[in-house]
C-alpha positions in Angstrom: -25.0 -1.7 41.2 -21.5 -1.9 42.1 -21.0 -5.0 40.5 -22.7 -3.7 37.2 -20.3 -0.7 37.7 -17.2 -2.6 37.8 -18.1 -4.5 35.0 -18.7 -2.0 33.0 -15.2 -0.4 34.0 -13.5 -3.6 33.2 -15.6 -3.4 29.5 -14.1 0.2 28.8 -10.7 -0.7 30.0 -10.6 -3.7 27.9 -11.9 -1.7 24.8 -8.7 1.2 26.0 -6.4 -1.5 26.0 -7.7 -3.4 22.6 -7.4 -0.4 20.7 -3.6 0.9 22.4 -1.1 1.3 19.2 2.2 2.9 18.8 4.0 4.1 16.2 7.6 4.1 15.6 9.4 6.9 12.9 12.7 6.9 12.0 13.4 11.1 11.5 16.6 11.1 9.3 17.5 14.7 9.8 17.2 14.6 13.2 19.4 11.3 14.5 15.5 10.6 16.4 12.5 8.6 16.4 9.2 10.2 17.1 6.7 7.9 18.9 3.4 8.9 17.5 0.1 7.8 19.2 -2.1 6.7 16.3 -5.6 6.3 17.8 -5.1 9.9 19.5 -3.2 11.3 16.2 -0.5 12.8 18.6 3.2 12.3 19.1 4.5 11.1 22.2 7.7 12.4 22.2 11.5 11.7 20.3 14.1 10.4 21.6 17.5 10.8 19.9 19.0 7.0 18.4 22.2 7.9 16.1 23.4 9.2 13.4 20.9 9.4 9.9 18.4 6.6 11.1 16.5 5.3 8.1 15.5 1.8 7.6 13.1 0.3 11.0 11.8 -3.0 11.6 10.1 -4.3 15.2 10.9 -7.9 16.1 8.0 -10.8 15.8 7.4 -10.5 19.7 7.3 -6.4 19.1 10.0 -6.3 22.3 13.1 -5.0 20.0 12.9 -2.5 17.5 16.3 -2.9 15.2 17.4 0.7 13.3 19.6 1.5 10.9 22.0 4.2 11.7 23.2 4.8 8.3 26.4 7.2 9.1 27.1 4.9 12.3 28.0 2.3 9.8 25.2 0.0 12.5 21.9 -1.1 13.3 21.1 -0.6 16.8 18.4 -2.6 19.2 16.3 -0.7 21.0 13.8 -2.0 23.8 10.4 -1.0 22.7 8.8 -0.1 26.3 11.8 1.6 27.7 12.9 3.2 24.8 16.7 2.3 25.6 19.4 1.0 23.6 20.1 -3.0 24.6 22.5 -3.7 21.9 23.9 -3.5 18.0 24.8 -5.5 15.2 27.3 -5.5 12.7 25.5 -4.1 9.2 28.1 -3.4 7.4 28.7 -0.1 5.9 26.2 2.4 5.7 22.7 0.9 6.1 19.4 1.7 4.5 17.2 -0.9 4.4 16.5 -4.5 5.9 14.6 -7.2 5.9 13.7 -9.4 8.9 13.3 -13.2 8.1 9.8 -14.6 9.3 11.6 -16.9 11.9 13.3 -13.1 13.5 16.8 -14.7 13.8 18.4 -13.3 11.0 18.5 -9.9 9.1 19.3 -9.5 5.3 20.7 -5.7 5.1 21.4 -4.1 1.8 25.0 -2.6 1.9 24.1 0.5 -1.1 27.4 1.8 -1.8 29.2 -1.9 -1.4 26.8 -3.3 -3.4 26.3 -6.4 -1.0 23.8 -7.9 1.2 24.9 -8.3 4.5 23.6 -11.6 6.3 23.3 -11.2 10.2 22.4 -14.0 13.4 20.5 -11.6 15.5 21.2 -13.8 18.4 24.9 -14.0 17.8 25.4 -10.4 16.8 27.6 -11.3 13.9 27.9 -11.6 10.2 27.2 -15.1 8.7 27.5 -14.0 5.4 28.2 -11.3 2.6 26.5 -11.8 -0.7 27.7 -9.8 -3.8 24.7 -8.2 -5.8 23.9 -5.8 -8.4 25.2 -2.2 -8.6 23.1 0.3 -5.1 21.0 -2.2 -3.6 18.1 -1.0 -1.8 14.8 -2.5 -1.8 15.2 -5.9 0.3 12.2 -8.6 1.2 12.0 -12.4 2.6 9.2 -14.4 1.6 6.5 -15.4 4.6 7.8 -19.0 3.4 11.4 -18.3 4.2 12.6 -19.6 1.0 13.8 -16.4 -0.4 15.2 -13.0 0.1 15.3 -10.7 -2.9 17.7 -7.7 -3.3 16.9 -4.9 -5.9 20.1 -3.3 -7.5 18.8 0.4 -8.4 21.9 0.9 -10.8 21.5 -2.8 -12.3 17.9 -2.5 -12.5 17.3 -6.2 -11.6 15.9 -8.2 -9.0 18.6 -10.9 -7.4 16.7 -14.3 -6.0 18.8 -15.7 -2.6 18.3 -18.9 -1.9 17.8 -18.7 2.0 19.3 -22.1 2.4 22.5 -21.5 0.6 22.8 -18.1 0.8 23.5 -17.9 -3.0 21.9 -16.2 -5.9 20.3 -18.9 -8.0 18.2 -16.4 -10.3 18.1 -12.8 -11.1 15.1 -10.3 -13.1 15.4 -7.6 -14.6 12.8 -4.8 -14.0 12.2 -0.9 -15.1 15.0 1.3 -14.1 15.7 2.0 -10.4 13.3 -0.3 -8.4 13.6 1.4 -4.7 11.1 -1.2 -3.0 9.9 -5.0 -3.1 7.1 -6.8 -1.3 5.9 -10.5 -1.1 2.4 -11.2 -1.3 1.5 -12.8 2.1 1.5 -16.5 0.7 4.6 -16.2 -1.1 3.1 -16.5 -4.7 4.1 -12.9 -5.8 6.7 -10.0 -5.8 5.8 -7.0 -6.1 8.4 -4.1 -7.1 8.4 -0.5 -7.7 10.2 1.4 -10.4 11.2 5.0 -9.4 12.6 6.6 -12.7 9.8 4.2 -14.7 7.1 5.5 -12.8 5.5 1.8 -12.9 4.9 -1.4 -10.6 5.8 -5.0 -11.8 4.4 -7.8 -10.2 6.3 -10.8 -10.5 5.4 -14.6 -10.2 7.6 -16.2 -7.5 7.4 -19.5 -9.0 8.7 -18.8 -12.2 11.1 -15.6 -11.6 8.9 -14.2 -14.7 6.7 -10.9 -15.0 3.1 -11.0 -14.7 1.7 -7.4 -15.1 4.1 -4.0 -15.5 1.7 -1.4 -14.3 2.1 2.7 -15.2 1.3 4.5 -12.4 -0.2 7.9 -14.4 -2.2 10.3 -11.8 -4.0 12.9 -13.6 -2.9 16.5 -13.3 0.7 15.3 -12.3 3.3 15.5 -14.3 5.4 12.4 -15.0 8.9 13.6 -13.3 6.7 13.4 -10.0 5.6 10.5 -10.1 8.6 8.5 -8.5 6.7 5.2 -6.5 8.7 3.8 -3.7 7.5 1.8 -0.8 4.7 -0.9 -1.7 2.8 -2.8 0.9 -0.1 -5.7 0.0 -2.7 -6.4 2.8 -2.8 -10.1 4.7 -5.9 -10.7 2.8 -4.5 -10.3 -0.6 -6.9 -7.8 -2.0 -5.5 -4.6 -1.9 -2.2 -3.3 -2.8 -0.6 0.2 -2.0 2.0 2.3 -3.1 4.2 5.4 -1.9 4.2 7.7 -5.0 7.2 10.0 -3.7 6.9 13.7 -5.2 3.4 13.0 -6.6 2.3 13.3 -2.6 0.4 10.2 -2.8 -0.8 6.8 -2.3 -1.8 4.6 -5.1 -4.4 2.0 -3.8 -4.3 -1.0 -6.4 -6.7 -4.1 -6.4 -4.3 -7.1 -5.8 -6.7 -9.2 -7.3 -7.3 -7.4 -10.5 -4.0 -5.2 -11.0 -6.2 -2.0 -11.4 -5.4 1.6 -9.7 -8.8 2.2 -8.5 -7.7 5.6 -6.9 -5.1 8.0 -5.7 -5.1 9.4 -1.7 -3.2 12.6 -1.1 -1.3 12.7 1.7 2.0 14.9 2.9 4.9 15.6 0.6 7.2 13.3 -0.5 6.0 10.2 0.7 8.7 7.8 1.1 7.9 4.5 3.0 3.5 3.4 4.1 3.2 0.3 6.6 0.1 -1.1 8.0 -0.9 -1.1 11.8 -0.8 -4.5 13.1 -4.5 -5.0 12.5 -4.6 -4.0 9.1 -7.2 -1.3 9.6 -4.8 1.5 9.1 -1.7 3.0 7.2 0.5 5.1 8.0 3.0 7.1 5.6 6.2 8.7 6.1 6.1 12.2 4.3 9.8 12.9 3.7 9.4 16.7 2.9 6.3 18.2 5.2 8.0 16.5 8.3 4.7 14.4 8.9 3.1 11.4 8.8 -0.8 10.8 7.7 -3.1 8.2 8.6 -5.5 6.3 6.5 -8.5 4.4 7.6 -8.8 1.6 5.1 -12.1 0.3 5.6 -13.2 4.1 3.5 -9.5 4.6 2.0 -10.0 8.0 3.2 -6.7 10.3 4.9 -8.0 10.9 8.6 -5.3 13.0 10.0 -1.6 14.4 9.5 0.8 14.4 12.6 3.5 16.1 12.9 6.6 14.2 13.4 10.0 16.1 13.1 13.0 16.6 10.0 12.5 14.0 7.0 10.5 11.1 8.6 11.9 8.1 6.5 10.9 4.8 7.8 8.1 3.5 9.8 6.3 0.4 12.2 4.2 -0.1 14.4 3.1 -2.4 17.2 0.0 -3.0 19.4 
Protein backbone atom coordinates (compact mmCIF):
# COMPACT_ATOMS: atom_id res chain seq x y z
CA UNK A 1 0.00 0.00 0.00
CA UNK A 2 2.78 2.26 0.69
CA UNK A 3 4.48 1.59 -2.31
CA UNK A 4 1.16 2.20 -4.46
CA UNK A 5 0.93 5.35 -2.43
CA UNK A 6 4.25 6.73 -3.26
CA UNK A 7 3.79 6.02 -6.64
CA UNK A 8 0.93 7.66 -7.03
CA UNK A 9 2.51 10.83 -5.24
CA UNK A 10 5.43 10.70 -7.60
CA UNK A 11 2.44 10.54 -10.68
CA UNK A 12 0.73 13.77 -9.27
CA UNK A 13 3.94 15.51 -8.68
CA UNK A 14 5.14 14.77 -12.07
CA UNK A 15 1.78 15.93 -13.59
CA UNK A 16 2.38 19.53 -10.95
CA UNK A 17 5.68 19.83 -12.35
CA UNK A 18 4.69 19.09 -16.27
CA UNK A 19 2.18 21.57 -16.28
CA UNK A 20 4.41 24.54 -14.03
CA UNK A 21 4.46 27.85 -16.44
CA UNK A 22 5.33 31.33 -15.86
CA UNK A 23 4.66 34.35 -17.37
CA UNK A 24 6.73 37.26 -17.77
CA UNK A 25 4.93 41.08 -18.52
CA UNK A 26 6.68 44.02 -19.22
CA UNK A 27 4.14 46.93 -17.38
CA UNK A 28 5.34 50.20 -19.16
CA UNK A 29 3.71 52.60 -16.78
CA UNK A 30 5.02 51.11 -13.98
CA UNK A 31 9.09 50.58 -14.57
CA UNK A 32 7.77 46.59 -13.47
CA UNK A 33 7.22 43.19 -14.59
CA UNK A 34 4.29 41.22 -13.22
CA UNK A 35 4.99 37.47 -13.00
CA UNK A 36 1.67 35.97 -13.71
CA UNK A 37 0.96 32.19 -12.97
CA UNK A 38 -0.87 30.96 -16.05
CA UNK A 39 -2.28 27.59 -15.06
CA UNK A 40 -3.64 29.23 -11.64
CA UNK A 41 -4.64 32.56 -13.65
CA UNK A 42 -2.93 34.59 -10.79
CA UNK A 43 -0.10 36.98 -10.60
CA UNK A 44 2.79 36.21 -8.58
CA UNK A 45 4.00 39.38 -7.82
CA UNK A 46 6.11 42.65 -9.62
CA UNK A 47 9.13 43.44 -9.24
CA UNK A 48 10.38 46.90 -10.35
CA UNK A 49 13.19 46.61 -13.61
CA UNK A 50 13.78 50.38 -14.99
CA UNK A 51 12.57 53.00 -16.59
CA UNK A 52 9.39 52.36 -19.46
CA UNK A 53 10.17 48.57 -19.95
CA UNK A 54 8.56 47.44 -23.27
CA UNK A 55 10.00 45.04 -25.63
CA UNK A 56 10.89 41.14 -23.62
CA UNK A 57 12.47 38.15 -24.90
CA UNK A 58 13.70 34.89 -22.59
CA UNK A 59 16.89 33.39 -23.77
CA UNK A 60 16.84 29.61 -25.65
CA UNK A 61 17.82 27.95 -22.17
CA UNK A 62 14.88 30.28 -20.53
CA UNK A 63 17.79 31.20 -17.66
CA UNK A 64 17.99 35.15 -18.86
CA UNK A 65 15.22 37.20 -19.64
CA UNK A 66 16.72 40.45 -21.70
CA UNK A 67 14.25 43.84 -21.40
CA UNK A 68 14.16 46.82 -22.87
CA UNK A 69 14.23 49.81 -20.70
CA UNK A 70 13.22 52.30 -23.24
CA UNK A 71 14.05 55.75 -21.21
CA UNK A 72 17.25 53.91 -19.74
CA UNK A 73 18.60 54.14 -23.17
CA UNK A 74 19.42 49.76 -22.20
CA UNK A 75 18.29 46.40 -22.21
CA UNK A 76 18.89 44.80 -19.06
CA UNK A 77 19.45 40.75 -18.13
CA UNK A 78 17.60 39.58 -15.58
CA UNK A 79 17.94 35.89 -14.07
CA UNK A 80 14.71 34.20 -14.55
CA UNK A 81 14.55 32.23 -11.00
CA UNK A 82 15.88 34.85 -8.87
CA UNK A 83 14.41 37.64 -10.47
CA UNK A 84 17.76 39.74 -10.14
CA UNK A 85 19.51 41.88 -12.52
CA UNK A 86 23.00 39.97 -13.73
CA UNK A 87 23.87 42.39 -16.38
CA UNK A 88 23.07 44.99 -19.45
CA UNK A 89 23.85 45.58 -22.93
CA UNK A 90 24.41 48.41 -25.01
CA UNK A 91 20.95 48.99 -27.23
CA UNK A 92 21.47 52.06 -28.30
CA UNK A 93 19.06 54.72 -27.76
CA UNK A 94 15.68 54.26 -26.67
CA UNK A 95 14.63 50.66 -27.16
CA UNK A 96 11.35 49.05 -28.15
CA UNK A 97 11.63 46.06 -29.69
CA UNK A 98 14.11 43.06 -30.37
CA UNK A 99 14.72 40.13 -31.87
CA UNK A 100 16.73 37.28 -30.57
CA UNK A 101 18.73 35.20 -33.32
CA UNK A 102 17.93 31.36 -33.14
CA UNK A 103 21.58 30.62 -32.14
CA UNK A 104 20.78 33.34 -28.73
CA UNK A 105 24.19 35.05 -29.20
CA UNK A 106 23.24 38.05 -30.76
CA UNK A 107 20.26 40.57 -30.54
CA UNK A 108 18.97 42.82 -33.47
CA UNK A 109 17.30 45.93 -31.59
CA UNK A 110 15.32 48.54 -33.51
CA UNK A 111 16.76 52.06 -32.61
CA UNK A 112 12.90 54.05 -33.48
CA UNK A 113 13.83 57.55 -33.28
CA UNK A 114 17.60 56.79 -34.92
CA UNK A 115 16.19 54.97 -37.40
CA UNK A 116 18.86 52.05 -37.06
CA UNK A 117 19.20 48.59 -36.03
CA UNK A 118 21.45 48.00 -33.40
CA UNK A 119 23.45 44.64 -33.72
CA UNK A 120 24.60 43.25 -30.20
CA UNK A 121 27.17 39.93 -29.09
CA UNK A 122 25.17 38.96 -26.05
CA UNK A 123 28.34 37.29 -24.76
CA UNK A 124 30.59 40.25 -25.29
CA UNK A 125 28.04 42.90 -24.19
CA UNK A 126 28.89 45.15 -27.00
CA UNK A 127 27.80 46.55 -30.30
CA UNK A 128 29.07 44.74 -33.51
CA UNK A 129 27.20 46.72 -35.72
CA UNK A 130 24.72 49.66 -36.60
CA UNK A 131 22.67 49.24 -39.67
CA UNK A 132 20.84 52.34 -41.19
CA UNK A 133 17.17 51.62 -42.06
CA UNK A 134 13.93 53.20 -42.97
CA UNK A 135 12.36 56.18 -41.18
CA UNK A 136 10.79 54.57 -36.95
CA UNK A 137 11.68 51.14 -37.12
CA UNK A 138 9.75 48.91 -34.98
CA UNK A 139 8.72 45.56 -35.86
CA UNK A 140 11.98 43.35 -35.95
CA UNK A 141 12.24 39.27 -36.69
CA UNK A 142 15.12 36.66 -37.52
CA UNK A 143 14.23 33.78 -39.51
CA UNK A 144 14.43 30.01 -37.56
CA UNK A 145 17.08 29.59 -40.44
CA UNK A 146 19.29 32.47 -39.38
CA UNK A 147 19.61 33.84 -42.68
CA UNK A 148 17.71 36.95 -42.12
CA UNK A 149 16.56 39.66 -39.90
CA UNK A 150 13.90 42.01 -41.17
CA UNK A 151 13.28 45.56 -39.80
CA UNK A 152 9.95 47.39 -40.52
CA UNK A 153 10.29 51.30 -40.94
CA UNK A 154 6.70 52.56 -39.74
CA UNK A 155 7.34 56.00 -41.49
CA UNK A 156 8.94 54.36 -44.77
CA UNK A 157 6.31 51.82 -44.82
CA UNK A 158 8.78 49.04 -46.07
CA UNK A 159 10.20 46.00 -44.94
CA UNK A 160 14.32 46.06 -44.95
CA UNK A 161 15.97 42.27 -45.69
CA UNK A 162 19.52 42.00 -43.54
CA UNK A 163 21.58 39.61 -44.68
CA UNK A 164 22.73 37.96 -41.32
CA UNK A 165 26.08 37.22 -42.72
CA UNK A 166 27.03 40.55 -43.89
CA UNK A 167 25.11 42.56 -41.90
CA UNK A 168 23.80 44.58 -44.98
CA UNK A 169 20.49 45.26 -46.49
CA UNK A 170 20.43 43.33 -49.72
CA UNK A 171 16.55 43.89 -50.42
CA UNK A 172 13.81 46.00 -49.20
CA UNK A 173 9.42 45.75 -49.53
CA UNK A 174 7.23 47.99 -49.39
CA UNK A 175 4.01 47.14 -47.44
CA UNK A 176 0.63 49.15 -46.30
CA UNK A 177 1.34 52.13 -44.17
CA UNK A 178 2.83 51.71 -40.73
CA UNK A 179 3.60 47.95 -40.24
CA UNK A 180 4.14 47.75 -36.25
CA UNK A 181 4.95 43.83 -36.31
CA UNK A 182 6.65 40.94 -38.36
CA UNK A 183 6.81 37.20 -37.90
CA UNK A 184 8.50 34.25 -39.74
CA UNK A 185 6.66 31.19 -40.42
CA UNK A 186 8.52 28.49 -38.36
CA UNK A 187 10.37 27.07 -41.56
CA UNK A 188 11.46 30.26 -42.80
CA UNK A 189 9.22 30.21 -46.04
CA UNK A 190 7.02 33.25 -45.01
CA UNK A 191 6.83 36.81 -43.42
CA UNK A 192 4.14 37.83 -42.13
CA UNK A 193 3.48 41.71 -41.34
CA UNK A 194 0.91 43.76 -39.89
CA UNK A 195 -0.25 47.15 -41.11
CA UNK A 196 -1.65 49.51 -38.31
CA UNK A 197 -3.10 52.63 -40.19
CA UNK A 198 -4.12 49.94 -43.28
CA UNK A 199 -6.00 47.81 -41.01
CA UNK A 200 -4.59 44.66 -43.07
CA UNK A 201 -1.92 41.65 -42.89
CA UNK A 202 0.50 40.91 -45.82
CA UNK A 203 2.10 37.74 -45.96
CA UNK A 204 5.22 37.76 -47.82
CA UNK A 205 7.28 34.95 -49.67
CA UNK A 206 10.77 34.80 -48.14
CA UNK A 207 12.20 33.45 -51.20
CA UNK A 208 11.30 35.98 -53.55
CA UNK A 209 11.01 39.31 -51.26
CA UNK A 210 7.39 39.41 -53.13
CA UNK A 211 3.69 39.61 -51.67
CA UNK A 212 1.59 36.68 -51.52
CA UNK A 213 -1.81 37.64 -50.04
CA UNK A 214 -2.71 41.45 -48.47
CA UNK A 215 -5.43 40.55 -46.07
CA UNK A 216 -8.25 43.40 -44.63
CA UNK A 217 -8.79 42.65 -41.33
CA UNK A 218 -12.85 44.01 -41.24
CA UNK A 219 -14.60 42.87 -37.76
CA UNK A 220 -18.25 43.49 -37.96
CA UNK A 221 -19.75 46.13 -35.75
CA UNK A 222 -16.26 47.84 -35.47
CA UNK A 223 -15.51 50.72 -36.95
CA UNK A 224 -12.42 50.95 -39.25
CA UNK A 225 -10.28 53.67 -37.00
CA UNK A 226 -10.26 50.73 -34.39
CA UNK A 227 -9.09 48.34 -36.12
CA UNK A 228 -5.21 49.03 -35.70
CA UNK A 229 -3.46 45.10 -35.86
CA UNK A 230 -0.17 44.91 -34.18
CA UNK A 231 1.56 41.89 -32.83
CA UNK A 232 1.24 38.64 -35.12
CA UNK A 233 2.23 35.21 -34.04
CA UNK A 234 2.01 31.74 -36.41
CA UNK A 235 1.92 28.44 -34.47
CA UNK A 236 5.03 25.71 -34.87
CA UNK A 237 2.70 23.68 -36.79
CA UNK A 238 1.98 26.16 -39.47
CA UNK A 239 -1.81 26.15 -39.31
CA UNK A 240 -2.97 28.87 -37.49
CA UNK A 241 -2.10 32.42 -37.55
CA UNK A 242 -3.02 35.16 -34.92
CA UNK A 243 -3.19 38.72 -34.64
CA UNK A 244 -3.30 41.61 -31.95
CA UNK A 245 -6.04 43.94 -33.29
CA UNK A 246 -5.17 47.00 -30.90
CA UNK A 247 -8.41 49.24 -30.25
CA UNK A 248 -10.72 46.75 -31.83
CA UNK A 249 -10.05 44.59 -28.36
CA UNK A 250 -9.30 41.55 -30.22
CA UNK A 251 -7.66 38.66 -31.62
CA UNK A 252 -7.92 37.72 -35.23
CA UNK A 253 -7.31 33.91 -35.54
CA UNK A 254 -6.32 33.33 -39.35
CA UNK A 255 -5.87 29.83 -41.12
CA UNK A 256 -2.14 29.92 -42.12
CA UNK A 257 -2.86 27.39 -44.60
CA UNK A 258 -5.70 29.10 -46.30
CA UNK A 259 -5.28 32.98 -45.50
CA UNK A 260 -8.97 33.12 -44.13
CA UNK A 261 -10.10 35.06 -40.73
CA UNK A 262 -12.17 32.26 -39.50
CA UNK A 263 -13.06 34.33 -36.30
CA UNK A 264 -12.50 37.15 -33.91
CA UNK A 265 -11.82 36.54 -29.81
CA UNK A 266 -12.44 39.45 -27.60
CA UNK A 267 -10.17 39.93 -25.07
CA UNK A 268 -8.99 43.26 -22.80
CA UNK A 269 -8.63 46.69 -24.34
CA UNK A 270 -6.05 47.65 -26.40
CA UNK A 271 -4.33 44.60 -27.16
CA UNK A 272 -0.82 45.26 -28.00
CA UNK A 273 1.58 42.29 -28.22
CA UNK A 274 -0.03 37.92 -27.93
CA UNK A 275 2.83 35.08 -27.52
CA UNK A 276 2.29 31.53 -27.17
CA UNK A 277 3.20 29.34 -24.03
CA UNK A 278 6.00 27.15 -24.72
CA UNK A 279 3.72 24.23 -25.57
CA UNK A 280 1.64 25.96 -27.92
CA UNK A 281 -1.61 25.21 -26.07
CA UNK A 282 -2.08 28.73 -24.91
CA UNK A 283 -1.90 32.55 -25.66
CA UNK A 284 -1.50 35.07 -23.81
CA UNK A 285 -2.23 38.89 -24.68
CA UNK A 286 -0.97 42.07 -23.36
CA UNK A 287 -4.09 44.52 -22.95
CA UNK A 288 -2.42 47.89 -23.10
CA UNK A 289 -5.50 49.91 -21.69
CA UNK A 290 -7.59 47.47 -19.02
CA UNK A 291 -4.11 46.75 -17.26
CA UNK A 292 -4.59 42.94 -17.92
CA UNK A 293 -3.70 40.19 -19.73
CA UNK A 294 -6.21 37.20 -21.08
CA UNK A 295 -5.58 33.72 -21.71
CA UNK A 296 -6.73 31.69 -24.58
CA UNK A 297 -6.98 27.95 -24.69
CA UNK A 298 -6.32 27.12 -28.36
CA UNK A 299 -7.36 23.74 -28.70
CA UNK A 300 -11.37 25.61 -28.45
CA UNK A 301 -10.00 29.23 -29.35
CA UNK A 302 -12.04 30.29 -26.53
CA UNK A 303 -10.80 33.45 -23.82
CA UNK A 304 -10.56 31.40 -20.42
CA UNK A 305 -9.60 34.12 -18.02
CA UNK A 306 -8.32 37.85 -17.62
CA UNK A 307 -5.57 38.58 -15.00
CA UNK A 308 -4.85 41.47 -13.74
CA UNK A 309 -1.42 42.67 -14.24
CA UNK A 310 -0.67 46.36 -13.47
CA UNK A 311 -0.28 50.03 -15.69
CA UNK A 312 -0.13 49.37 -19.57
CA UNK A 313 1.16 45.77 -19.92
CA UNK A 314 3.21 45.97 -23.22
CA UNK A 315 5.27 43.00 -23.95
CA UNK A 316 5.12 39.37 -22.99
CA UNK A 317 7.01 35.55 -22.67
CA UNK A 318 6.78 32.89 -21.18
CA UNK A 319 8.75 29.85 -20.00
CA UNK A 320 8.03 26.33 -18.59
Amino acid sequence: MKQILLSVGLLLLTVTIAKAETVFVTLEKDNAIAIVDPIKGKLLKTIKVGQRPRGIMISNDNKHLYIATSDDNTIRIIDSETLKEIGQLPSGDDPETFALSPTGDRLYVSNEDDNLVTVIDIAAKKVIKSIKVGVEPEGIAVSPDNNWVVSASETTNMIHWINTKTLEIVENTLVDPRPRAVHFSADSQQLWVTSEIAGTLTIIDVSTKKIIKNIALKIQGVSRDKILPVGVVIDKLGNYAYVAMGSANRVAVINAKTFEVEKFLLVGQRVWNIAFSPDQKRLYTTNGTSNDISIIDLSSHKVTKSVGVGRYPWGIVSKP
